[in-house]
C-alpha positions as CSV (number, residue, x, y, z in Angstrom):
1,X,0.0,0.0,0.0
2,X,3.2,2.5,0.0
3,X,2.7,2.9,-3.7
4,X,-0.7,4.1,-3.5
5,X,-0.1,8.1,-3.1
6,X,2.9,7.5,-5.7
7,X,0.4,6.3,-8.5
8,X,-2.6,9.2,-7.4
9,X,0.6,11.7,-8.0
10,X,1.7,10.1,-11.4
11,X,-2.3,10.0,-12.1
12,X,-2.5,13.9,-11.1
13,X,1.2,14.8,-13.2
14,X,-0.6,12.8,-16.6
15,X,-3.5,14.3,-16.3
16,X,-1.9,18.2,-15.9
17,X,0.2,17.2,-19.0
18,X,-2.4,16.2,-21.1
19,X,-4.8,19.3,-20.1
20,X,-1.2,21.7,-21.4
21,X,-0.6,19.8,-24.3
22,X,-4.5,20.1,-25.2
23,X,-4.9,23.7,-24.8
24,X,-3.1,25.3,-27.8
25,X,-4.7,23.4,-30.5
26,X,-8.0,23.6,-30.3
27,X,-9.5,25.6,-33.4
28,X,-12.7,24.8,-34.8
29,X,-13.6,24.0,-38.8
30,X,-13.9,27.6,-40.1
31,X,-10.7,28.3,-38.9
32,X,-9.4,25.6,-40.3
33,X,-10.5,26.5,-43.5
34,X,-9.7,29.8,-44.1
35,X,-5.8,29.2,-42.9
36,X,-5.9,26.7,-45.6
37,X,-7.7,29.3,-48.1
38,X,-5.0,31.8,-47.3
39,X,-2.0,29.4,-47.6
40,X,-3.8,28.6,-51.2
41,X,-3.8,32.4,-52.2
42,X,-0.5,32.5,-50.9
43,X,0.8,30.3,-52.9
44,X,-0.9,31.3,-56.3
45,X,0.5,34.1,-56.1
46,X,4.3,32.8,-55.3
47,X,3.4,30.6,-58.1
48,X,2.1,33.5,-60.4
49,X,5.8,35.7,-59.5
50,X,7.7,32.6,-60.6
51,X,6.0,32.0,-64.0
52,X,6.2,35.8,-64.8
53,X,9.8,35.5,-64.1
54,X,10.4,32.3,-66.2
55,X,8.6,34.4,-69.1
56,X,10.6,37.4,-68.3
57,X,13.8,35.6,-68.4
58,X,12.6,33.3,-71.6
59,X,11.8,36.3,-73.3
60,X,15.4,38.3,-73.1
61,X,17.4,38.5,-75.3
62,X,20.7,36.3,-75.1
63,X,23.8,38.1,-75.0
């Protein structure tokens, strides 16, 4: 019975843990979305700069 308080205080040191680790990361589906939405404009338009550069540089003229 000496090992009864140890496992109630490993019980209590999980549980803290898991509430910590649970706290940040909650978002809910809209939010989701949109931060998915705005990664997708972001990168059309990373994607439009590089093909206006690969036109840009196609078109030059070779010295």
């Amino acid at each position: 019975m000496t090992r009864g308080n140890q496992r109630e205080l490993a019980r209590e040191k999980a549980r803290k843990k898991a509430e910590k680790q649970g706290k940040g990361k909650t978002t809910d589906g809209r939010a989701l979305i949109k931060k998915k939405e705005d990664d997708a404009n972001i990168m059309r338009e990373k994607q439009k700069k590089a093909a206006e550069k690969l036109a840009a540089a196609a078109s030059a003229p070779k010295a």
